[in-house]
PyMOL Python script that loads the backbone (N, CA, C, O; Angstrom):
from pymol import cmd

cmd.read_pdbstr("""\
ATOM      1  N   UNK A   1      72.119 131.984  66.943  1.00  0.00           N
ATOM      2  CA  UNK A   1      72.081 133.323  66.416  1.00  0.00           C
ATOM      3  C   UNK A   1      72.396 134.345  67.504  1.00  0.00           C
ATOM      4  O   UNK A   1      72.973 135.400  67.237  1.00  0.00           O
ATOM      5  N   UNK A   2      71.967 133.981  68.857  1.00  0.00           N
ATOM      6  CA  UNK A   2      72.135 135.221  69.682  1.00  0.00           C
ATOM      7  C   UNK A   2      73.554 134.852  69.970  1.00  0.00           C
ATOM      8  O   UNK A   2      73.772 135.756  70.777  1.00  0.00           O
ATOM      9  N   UNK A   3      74.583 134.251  69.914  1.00  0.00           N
ATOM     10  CA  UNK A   3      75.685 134.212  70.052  1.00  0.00           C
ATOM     11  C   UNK A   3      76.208 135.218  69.241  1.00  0.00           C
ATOM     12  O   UNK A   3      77.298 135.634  69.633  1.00  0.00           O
ATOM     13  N   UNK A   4      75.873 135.613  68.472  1.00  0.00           N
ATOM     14  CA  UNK A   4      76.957 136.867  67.324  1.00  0.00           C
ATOM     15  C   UNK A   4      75.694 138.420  67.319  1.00  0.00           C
ATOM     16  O   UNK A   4      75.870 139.340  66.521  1.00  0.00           O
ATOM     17  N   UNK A   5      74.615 138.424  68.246  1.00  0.00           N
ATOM     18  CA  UNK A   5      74.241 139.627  68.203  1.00  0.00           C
ATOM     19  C   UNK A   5      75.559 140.730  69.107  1.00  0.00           C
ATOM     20  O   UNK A   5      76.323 140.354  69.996  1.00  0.00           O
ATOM     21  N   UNK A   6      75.468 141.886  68.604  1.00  0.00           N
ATOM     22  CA  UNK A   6      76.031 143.091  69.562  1.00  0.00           C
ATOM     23  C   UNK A   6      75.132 143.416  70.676  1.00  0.00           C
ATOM     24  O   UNK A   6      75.451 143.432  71.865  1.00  0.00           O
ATOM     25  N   UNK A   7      73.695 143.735  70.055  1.00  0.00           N
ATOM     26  CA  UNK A   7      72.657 144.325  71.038  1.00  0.00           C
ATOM     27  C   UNK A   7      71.508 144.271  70.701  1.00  0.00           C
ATOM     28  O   UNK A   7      71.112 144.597  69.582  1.00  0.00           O
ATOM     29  N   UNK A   8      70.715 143.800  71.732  1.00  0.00           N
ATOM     30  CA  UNK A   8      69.109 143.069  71.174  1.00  0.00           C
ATOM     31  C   UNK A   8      68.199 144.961  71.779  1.00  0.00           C
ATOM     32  O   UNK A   8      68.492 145.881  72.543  1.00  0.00           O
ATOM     33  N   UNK A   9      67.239 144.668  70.983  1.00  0.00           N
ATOM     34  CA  UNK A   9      66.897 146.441  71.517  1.00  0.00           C
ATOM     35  C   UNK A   9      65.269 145.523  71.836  1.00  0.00           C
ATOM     36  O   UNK A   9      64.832 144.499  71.309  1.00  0.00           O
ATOM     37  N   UNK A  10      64.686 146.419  72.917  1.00  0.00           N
ATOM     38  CA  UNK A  10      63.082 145.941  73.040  1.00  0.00           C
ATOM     39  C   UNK A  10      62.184 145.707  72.622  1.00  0.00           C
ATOM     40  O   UNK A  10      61.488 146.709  72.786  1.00  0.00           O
ATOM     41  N   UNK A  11      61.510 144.814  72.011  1.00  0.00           N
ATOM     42  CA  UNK A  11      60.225 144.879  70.851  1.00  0.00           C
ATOM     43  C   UNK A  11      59.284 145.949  71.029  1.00  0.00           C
ATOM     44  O   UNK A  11      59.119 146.423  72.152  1.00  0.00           O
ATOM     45  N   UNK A  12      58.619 146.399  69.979  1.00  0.00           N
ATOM     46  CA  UNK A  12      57.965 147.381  69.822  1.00  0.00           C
ATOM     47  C   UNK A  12      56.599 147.058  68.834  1.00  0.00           C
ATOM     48  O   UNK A  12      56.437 145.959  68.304  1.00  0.00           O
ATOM     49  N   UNK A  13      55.901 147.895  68.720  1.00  0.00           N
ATOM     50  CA  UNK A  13      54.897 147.264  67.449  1.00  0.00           C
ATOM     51  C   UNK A  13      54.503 148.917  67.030  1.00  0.00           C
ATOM     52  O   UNK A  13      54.470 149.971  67.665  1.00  0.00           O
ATOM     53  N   UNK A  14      54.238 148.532  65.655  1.00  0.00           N
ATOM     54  CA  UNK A  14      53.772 149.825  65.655  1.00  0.00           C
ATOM     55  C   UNK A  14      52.198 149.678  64.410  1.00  0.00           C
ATOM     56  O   UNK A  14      52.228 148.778  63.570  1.00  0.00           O
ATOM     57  N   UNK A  15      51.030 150.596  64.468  1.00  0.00           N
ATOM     58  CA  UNK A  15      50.078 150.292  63.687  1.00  0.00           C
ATOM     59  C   UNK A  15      50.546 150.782  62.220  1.00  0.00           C
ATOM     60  O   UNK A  15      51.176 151.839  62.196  1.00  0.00           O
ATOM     61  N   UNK A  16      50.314 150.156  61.051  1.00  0.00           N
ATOM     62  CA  UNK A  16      50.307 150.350  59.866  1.00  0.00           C
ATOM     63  C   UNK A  16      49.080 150.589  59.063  1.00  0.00           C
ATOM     64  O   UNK A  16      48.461 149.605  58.661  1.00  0.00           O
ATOM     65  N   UNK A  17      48.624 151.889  58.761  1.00  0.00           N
ATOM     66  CA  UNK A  17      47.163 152.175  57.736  1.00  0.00           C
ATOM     67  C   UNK A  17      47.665 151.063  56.660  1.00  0.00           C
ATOM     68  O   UNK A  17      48.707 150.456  56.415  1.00  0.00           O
ATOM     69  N   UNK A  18      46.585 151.125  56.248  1.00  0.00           N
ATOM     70  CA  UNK A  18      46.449 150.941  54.593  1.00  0.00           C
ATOM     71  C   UNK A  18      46.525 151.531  53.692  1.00  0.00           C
ATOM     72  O   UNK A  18      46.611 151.061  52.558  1.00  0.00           O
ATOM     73  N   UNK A  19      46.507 152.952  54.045  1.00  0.00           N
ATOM     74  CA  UNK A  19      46.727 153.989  53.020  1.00  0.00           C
ATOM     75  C   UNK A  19      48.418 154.360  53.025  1.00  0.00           C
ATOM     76  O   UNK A  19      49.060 155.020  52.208  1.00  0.00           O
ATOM     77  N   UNK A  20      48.681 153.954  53.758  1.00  0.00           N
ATOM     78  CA  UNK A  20      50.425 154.301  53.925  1.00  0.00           C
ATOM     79  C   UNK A  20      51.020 153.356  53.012  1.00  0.00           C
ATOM     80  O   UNK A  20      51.539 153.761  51.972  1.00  0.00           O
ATOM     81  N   UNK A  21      50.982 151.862  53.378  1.00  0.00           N
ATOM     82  CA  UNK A  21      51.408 151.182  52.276  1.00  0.00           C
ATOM     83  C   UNK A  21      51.119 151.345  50.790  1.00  0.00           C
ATOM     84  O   UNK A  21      52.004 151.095  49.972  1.00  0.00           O
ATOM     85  N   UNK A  22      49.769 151.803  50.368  1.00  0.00           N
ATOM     86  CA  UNK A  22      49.334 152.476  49.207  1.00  0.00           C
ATOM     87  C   UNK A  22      50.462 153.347  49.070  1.00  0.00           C
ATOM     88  O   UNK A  22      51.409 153.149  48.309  1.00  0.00           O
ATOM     89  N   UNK A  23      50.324 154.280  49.809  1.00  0.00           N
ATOM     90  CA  UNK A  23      51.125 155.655  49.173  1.00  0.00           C
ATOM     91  C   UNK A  23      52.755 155.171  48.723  1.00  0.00           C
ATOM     92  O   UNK A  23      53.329 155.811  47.843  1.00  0.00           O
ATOM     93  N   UNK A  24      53.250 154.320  49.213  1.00  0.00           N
ATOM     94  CA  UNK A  24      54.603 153.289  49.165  1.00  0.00           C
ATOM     95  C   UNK A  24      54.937 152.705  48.074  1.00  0.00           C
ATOM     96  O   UNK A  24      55.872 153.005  47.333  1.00  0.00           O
ATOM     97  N   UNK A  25      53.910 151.562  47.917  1.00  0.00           N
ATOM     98  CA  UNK A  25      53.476 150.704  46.807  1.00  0.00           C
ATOM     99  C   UNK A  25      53.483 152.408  45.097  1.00  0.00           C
ATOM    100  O   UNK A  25      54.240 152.216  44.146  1.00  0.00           O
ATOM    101  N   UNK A  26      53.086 152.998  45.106  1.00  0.00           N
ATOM    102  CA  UNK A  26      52.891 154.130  44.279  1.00  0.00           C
ATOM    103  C   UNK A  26      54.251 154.744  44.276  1.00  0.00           C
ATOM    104  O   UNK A  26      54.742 155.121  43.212  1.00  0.00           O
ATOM    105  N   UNK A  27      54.875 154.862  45.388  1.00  0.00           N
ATOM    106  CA  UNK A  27      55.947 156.127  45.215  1.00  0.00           C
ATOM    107  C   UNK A  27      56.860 154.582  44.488  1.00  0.00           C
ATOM    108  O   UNK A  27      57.224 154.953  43.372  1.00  0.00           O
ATOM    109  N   UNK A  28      57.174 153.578  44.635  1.00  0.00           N
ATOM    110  CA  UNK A  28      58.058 152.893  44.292  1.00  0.00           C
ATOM    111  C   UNK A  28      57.852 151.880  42.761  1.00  0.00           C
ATOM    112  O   UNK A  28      58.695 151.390  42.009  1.00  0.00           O
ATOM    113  N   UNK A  29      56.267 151.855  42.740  1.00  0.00           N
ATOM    114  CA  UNK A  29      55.827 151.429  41.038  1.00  0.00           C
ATOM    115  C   UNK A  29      55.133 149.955  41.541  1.00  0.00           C
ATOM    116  O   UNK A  29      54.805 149.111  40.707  1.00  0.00           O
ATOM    117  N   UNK A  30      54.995 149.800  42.645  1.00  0.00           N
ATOM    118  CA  UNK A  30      54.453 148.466  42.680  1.00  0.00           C
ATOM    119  C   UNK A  30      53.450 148.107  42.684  1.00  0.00           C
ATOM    120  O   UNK A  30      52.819 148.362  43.710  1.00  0.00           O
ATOM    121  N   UNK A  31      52.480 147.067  41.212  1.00  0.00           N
ATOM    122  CA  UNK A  31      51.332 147.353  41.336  1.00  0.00           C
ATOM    123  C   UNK A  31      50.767 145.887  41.653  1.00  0.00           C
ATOM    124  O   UNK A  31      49.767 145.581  41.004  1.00  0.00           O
ATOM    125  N   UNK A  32      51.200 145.050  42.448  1.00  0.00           N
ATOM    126  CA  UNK A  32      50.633 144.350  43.046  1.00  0.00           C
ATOM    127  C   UNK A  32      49.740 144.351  43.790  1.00  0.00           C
ATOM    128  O   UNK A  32      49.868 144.768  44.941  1.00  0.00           O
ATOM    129  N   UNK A  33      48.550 143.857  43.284  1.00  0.00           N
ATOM    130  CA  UNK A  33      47.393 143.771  43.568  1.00  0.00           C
ATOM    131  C   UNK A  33      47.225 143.514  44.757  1.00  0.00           C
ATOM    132  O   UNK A  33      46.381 144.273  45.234  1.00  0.00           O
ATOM    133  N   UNK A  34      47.781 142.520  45.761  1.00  0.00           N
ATOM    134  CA  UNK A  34      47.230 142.522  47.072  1.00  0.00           C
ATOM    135  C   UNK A  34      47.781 143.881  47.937  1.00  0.00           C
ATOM    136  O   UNK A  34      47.484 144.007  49.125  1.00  0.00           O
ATOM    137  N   UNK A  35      48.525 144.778  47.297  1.00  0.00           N
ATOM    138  CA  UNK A  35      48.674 146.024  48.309  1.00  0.00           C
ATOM    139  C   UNK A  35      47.911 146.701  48.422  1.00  0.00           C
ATOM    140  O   UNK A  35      47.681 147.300  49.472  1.00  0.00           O
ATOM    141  N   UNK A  36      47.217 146.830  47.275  1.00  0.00           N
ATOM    142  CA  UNK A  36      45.923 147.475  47.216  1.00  0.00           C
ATOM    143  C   UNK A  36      44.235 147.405  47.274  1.00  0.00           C
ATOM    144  O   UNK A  36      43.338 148.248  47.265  1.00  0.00           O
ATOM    145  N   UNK A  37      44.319 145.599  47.352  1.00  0.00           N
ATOM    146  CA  UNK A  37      42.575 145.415  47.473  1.00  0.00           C
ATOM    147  C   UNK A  37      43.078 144.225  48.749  1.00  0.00           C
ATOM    148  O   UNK A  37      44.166 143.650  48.745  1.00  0.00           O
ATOM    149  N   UNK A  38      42.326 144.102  49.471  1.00  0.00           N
ATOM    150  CA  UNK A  38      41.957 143.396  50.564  1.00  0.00           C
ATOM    151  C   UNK A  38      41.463 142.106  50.207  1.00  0.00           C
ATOM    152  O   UNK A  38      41.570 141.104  50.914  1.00  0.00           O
ATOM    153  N   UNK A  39      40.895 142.164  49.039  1.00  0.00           N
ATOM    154  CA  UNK A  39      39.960 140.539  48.445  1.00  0.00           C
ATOM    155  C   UNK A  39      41.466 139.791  47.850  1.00  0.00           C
ATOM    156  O   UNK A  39      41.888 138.646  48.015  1.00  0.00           O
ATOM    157  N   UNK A  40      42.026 140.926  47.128  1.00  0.00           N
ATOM    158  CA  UNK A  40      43.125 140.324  46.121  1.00  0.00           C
ATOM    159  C   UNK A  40      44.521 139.761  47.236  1.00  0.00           C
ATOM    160  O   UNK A  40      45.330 138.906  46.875  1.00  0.00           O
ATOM    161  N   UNK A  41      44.561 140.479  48.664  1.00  0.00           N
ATOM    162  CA  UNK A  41      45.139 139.966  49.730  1.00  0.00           C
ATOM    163  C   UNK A  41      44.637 138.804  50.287  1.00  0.00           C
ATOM    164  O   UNK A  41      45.250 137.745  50.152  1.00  0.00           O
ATOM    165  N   UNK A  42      43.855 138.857  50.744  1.00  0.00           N
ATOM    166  CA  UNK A  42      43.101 137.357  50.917  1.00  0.00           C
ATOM    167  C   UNK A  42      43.122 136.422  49.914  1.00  0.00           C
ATOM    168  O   UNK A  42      43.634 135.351  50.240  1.00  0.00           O
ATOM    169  N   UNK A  43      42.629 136.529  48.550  1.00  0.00           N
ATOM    170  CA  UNK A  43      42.659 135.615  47.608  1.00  0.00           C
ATOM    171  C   UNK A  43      44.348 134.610  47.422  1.00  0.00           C
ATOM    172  O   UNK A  43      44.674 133.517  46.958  1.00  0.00           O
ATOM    173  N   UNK A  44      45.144 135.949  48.195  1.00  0.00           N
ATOM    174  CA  UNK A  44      46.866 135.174  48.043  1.00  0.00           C
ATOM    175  C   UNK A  44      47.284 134.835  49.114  1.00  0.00           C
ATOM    176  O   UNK A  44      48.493 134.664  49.271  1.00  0.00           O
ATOM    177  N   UNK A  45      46.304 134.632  50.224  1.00  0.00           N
ATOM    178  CA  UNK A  45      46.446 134.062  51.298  1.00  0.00           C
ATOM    179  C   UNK A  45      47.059 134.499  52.124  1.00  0.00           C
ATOM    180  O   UNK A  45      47.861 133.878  52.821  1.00  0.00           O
ATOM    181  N   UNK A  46      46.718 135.949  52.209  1.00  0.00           N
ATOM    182  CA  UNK A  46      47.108 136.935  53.555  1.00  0.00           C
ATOM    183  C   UNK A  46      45.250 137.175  54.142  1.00  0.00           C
ATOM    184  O   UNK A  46      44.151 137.030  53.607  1.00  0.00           O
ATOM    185  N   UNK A  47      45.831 137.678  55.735  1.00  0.00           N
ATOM    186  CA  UNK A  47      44.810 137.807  55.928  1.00  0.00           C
ATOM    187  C   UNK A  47      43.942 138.964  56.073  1.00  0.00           C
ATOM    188  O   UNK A  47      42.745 139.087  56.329  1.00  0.00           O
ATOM    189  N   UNK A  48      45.086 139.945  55.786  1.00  0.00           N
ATOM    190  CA  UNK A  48      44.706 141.491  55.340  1.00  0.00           C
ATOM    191  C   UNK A  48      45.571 141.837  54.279  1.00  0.00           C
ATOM    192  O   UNK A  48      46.071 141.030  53.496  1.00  0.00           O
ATOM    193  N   UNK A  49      45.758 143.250  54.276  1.00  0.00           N
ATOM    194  CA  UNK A  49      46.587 143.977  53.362  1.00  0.00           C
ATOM    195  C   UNK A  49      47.963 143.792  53.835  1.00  0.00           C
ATOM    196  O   UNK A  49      48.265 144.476  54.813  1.00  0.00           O
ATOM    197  N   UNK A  50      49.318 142.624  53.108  1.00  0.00           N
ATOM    198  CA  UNK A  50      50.362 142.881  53.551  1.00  0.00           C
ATOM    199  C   UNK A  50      51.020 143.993  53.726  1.00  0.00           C
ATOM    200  O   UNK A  50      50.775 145.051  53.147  1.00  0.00           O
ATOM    201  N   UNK A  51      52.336 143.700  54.953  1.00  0.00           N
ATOM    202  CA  UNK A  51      53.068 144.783  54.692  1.00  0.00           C
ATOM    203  C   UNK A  51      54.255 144.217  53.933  1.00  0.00           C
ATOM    204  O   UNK A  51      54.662 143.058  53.850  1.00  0.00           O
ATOM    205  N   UNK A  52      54.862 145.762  53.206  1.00  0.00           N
ATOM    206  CA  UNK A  52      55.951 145.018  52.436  1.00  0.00           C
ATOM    207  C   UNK A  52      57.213 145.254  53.085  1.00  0.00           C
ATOM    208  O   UNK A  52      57.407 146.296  53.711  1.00  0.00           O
ATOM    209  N   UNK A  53      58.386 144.041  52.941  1.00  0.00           N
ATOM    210  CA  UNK A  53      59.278 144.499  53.601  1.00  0.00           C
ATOM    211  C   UNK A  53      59.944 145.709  53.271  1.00  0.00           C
ATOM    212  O   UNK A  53      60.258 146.212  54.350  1.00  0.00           O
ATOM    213  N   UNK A  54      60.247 146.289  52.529  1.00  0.00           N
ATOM    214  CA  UNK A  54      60.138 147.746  52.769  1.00  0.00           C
ATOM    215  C   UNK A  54      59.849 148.925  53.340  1.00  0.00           C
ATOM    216  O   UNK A  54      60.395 150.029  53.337  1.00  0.00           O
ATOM    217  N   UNK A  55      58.636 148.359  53.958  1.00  0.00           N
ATOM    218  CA  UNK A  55      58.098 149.626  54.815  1.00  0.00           C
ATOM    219  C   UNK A  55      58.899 149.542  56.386  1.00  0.00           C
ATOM    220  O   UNK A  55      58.767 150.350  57.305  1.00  0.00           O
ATOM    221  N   UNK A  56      59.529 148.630  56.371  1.00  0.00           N
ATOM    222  CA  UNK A  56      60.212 148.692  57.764  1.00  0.00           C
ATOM    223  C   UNK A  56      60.893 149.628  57.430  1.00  0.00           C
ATOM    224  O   UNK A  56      60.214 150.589  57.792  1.00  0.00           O
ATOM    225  N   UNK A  57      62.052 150.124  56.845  1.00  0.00           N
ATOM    226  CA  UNK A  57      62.476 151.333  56.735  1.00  0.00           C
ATOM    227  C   UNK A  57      61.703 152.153  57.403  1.00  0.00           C
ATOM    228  O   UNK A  57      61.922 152.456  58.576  1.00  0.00           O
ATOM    229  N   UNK A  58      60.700 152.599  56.698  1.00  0.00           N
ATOM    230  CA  UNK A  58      59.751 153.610  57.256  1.00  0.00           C
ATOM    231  C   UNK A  58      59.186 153.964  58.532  1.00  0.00           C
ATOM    232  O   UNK A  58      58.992 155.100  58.966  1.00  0.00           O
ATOM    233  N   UNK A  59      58.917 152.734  59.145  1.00  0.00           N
ATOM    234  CA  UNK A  59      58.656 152.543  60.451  1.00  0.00           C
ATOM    235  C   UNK A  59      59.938 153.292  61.281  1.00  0.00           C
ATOM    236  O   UNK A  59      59.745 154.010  62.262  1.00  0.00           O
ATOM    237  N   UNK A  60      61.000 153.060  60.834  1.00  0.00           N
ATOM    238  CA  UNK A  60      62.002 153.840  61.628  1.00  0.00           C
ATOM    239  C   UNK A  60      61.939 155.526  61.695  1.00  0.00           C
ATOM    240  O   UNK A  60      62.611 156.395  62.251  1.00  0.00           O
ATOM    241  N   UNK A  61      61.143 155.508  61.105  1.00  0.00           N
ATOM    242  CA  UNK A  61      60.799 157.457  60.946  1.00  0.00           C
ATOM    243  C   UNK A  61      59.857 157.407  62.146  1.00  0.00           C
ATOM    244  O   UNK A  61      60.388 157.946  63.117  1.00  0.00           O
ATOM    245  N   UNK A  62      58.611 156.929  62.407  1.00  0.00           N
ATOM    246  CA  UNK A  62      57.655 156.901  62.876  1.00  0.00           C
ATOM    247  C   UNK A  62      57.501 156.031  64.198  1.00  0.00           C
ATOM    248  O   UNK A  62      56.908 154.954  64.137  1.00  0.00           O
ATOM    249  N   UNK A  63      58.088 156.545  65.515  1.00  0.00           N
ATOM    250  CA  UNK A  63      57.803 155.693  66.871  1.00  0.00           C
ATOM    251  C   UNK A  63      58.645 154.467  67.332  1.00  0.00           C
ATOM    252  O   UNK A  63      58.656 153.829  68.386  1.00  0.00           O
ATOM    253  N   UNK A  64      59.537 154.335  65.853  1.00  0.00           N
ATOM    254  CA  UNK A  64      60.267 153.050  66.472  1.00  0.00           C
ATOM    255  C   UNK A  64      61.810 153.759  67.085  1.00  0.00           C
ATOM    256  O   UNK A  64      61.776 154.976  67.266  1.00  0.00           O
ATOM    257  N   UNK A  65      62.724 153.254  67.302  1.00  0.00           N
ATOM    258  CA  UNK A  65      64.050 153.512  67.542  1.00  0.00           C
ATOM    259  C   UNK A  65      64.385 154.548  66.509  1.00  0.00           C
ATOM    260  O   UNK A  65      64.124 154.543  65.306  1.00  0.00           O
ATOM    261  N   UNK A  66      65.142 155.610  67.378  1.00  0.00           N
ATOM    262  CA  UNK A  66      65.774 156.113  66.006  1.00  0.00           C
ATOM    263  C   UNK A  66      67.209 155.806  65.887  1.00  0.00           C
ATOM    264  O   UNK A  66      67.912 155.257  66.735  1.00  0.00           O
ATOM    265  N   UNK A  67      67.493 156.162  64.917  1.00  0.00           N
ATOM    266  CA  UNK A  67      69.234 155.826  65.180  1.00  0.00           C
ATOM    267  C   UNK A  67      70.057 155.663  66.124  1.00  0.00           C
ATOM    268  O   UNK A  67      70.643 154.669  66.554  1.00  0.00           O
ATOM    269  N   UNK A  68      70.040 157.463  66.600  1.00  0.00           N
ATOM    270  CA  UNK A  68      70.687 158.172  67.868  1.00  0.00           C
ATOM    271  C   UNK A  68      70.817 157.133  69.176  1.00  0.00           C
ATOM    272  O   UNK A  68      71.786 156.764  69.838  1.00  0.00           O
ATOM    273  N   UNK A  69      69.039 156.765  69.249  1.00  0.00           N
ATOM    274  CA  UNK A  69      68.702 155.321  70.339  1.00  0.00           C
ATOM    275  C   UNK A  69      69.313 153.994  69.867  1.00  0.00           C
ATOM    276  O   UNK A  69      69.705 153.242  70.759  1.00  0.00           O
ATOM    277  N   UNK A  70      69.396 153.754  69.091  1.00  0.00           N
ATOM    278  CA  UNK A  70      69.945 152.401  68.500  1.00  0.00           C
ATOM    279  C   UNK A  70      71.538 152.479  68.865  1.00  0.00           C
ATOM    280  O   UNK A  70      71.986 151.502  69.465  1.00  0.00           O
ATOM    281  N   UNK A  71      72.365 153.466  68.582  1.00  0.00           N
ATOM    282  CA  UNK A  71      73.857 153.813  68.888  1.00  0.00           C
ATOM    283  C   UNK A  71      73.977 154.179  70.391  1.00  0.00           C
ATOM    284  O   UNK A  71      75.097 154.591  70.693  1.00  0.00           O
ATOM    285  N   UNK A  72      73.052 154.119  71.424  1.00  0.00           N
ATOM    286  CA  UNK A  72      73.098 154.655  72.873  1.00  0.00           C
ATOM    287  C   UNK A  72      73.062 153.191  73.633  1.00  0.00           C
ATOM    288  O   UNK A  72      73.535 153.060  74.762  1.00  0.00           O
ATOM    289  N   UNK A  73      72.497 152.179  72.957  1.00  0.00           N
ATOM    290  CA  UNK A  73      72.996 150.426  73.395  1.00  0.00           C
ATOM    291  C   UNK A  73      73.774 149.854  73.090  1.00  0.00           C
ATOM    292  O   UNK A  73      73.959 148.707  73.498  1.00  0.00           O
ATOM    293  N   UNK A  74      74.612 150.538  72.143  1.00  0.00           N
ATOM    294  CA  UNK A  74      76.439 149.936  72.106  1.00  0.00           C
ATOM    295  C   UNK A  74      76.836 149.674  73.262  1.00  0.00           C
ATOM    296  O   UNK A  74      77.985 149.272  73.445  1.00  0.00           O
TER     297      UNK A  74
END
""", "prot")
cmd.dss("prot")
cmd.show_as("cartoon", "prot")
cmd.util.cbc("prot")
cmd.orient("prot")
C-alpha cells in the first residue's frame, strides 16, 4: 500500500464527546441505539459509545489537518 501513497501526513488523535456524536447521529436520522446509550454499545460489543465513520469528516473542522495543510505536503 505505501507504494502508491503521494503523502503520509503525522498521526494525530483527537477527543470525541458523546454528545457530539449524538448531535450527528440526529442531524443525519440515525437512530441506532448504540450511538446513543452506552449499555446498548456494549451490549453490541463496543466498548463505549462508537464513533461513526462519518464523523471523521468532522474531525477535519476541529484540530486535525486542514486542507490548506494537507496541500502544503504535496
Amino acid at each position: 500500500m505505501k507504494d502508491i501513497l503521494v503523502h503520509e501526513l503525522e498521526p494525530y488523535s483527537v477527543t470525541v464527546g458523546k454528545g457530539k456524536i449524538k448531535e450527528l447521529m440526529i442531524a443525519i436520522g440515525d437512530d441506532n441505539p448504540f450511538f446513543y446509550s452506552l449499555g446498548s454499545a456494549k451490549d453490541a460489543g463496543y466498548d463505549g459509545t462508537p464513533v461513526p465513520l462519518t464523523f471523521l469528516q468532522i474531525i477535519d473542522y476541529h484540530g486535525s489537518y486542514g486542507f490548506q495543510e494537507k496541500m502544503e505536503v504535496c
